[in-house]
N, C-alpha and C positions, 0 to 999 in steps of 0.2 A: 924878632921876638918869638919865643917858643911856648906854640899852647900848653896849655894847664893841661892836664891825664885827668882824662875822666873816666868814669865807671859805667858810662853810655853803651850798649851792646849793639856796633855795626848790622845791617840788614847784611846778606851777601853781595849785595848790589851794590852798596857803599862799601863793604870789604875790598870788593875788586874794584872798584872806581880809585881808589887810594893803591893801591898796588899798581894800580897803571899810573900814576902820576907818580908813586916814586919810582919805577923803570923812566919813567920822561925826565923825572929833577934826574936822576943817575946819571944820564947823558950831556948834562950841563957843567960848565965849570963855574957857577958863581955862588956866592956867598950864600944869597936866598933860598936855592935849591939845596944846599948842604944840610941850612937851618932845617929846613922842612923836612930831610932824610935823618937829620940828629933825633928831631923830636918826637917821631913815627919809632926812631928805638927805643922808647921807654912806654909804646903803645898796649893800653888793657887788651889786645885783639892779639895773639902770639902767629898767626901769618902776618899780620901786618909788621912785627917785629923781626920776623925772618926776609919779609920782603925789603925791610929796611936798613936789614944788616950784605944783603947781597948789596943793594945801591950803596951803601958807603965801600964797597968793595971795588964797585964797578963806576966808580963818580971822577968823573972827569975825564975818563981812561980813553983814548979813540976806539970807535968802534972794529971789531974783528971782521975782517974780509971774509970776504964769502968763498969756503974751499968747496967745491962738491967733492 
């Protein structure tokens, strides 16, 4: 189920708290984590919308090896 968009304006602490959860669903391959990355892109907060548009970019993908 995808939340309702509300007109709620994030503290910076709840901005970044949802930016690190969608870098965490990004790293997942299931359904639930997708839902929560889909519905973070129609988010009133536009970092939150860009953070949510890089996770459906990077959702599922294996992680990048470490080159130095």
């Amino acid at each position: 189920m995808v939340p309702a968009i509300t007109n709620v304006v994030l503290s910076a602490e709840e901005r970044a708290a949802e930016i690190d959860r969608l870098q965490d669903w990004s790293m997942n391959d299931d359904a639930e984590s997708l839902n929560h990355i889909v519905a973070d892109l129609t988010s009133p907060e536009k970092e939150i919308r860009e953070a949510a548009l890089e996770a459906t970019k990077q959702f599922g993908s294996p992680p990048m090896p470490f080159r130095p």
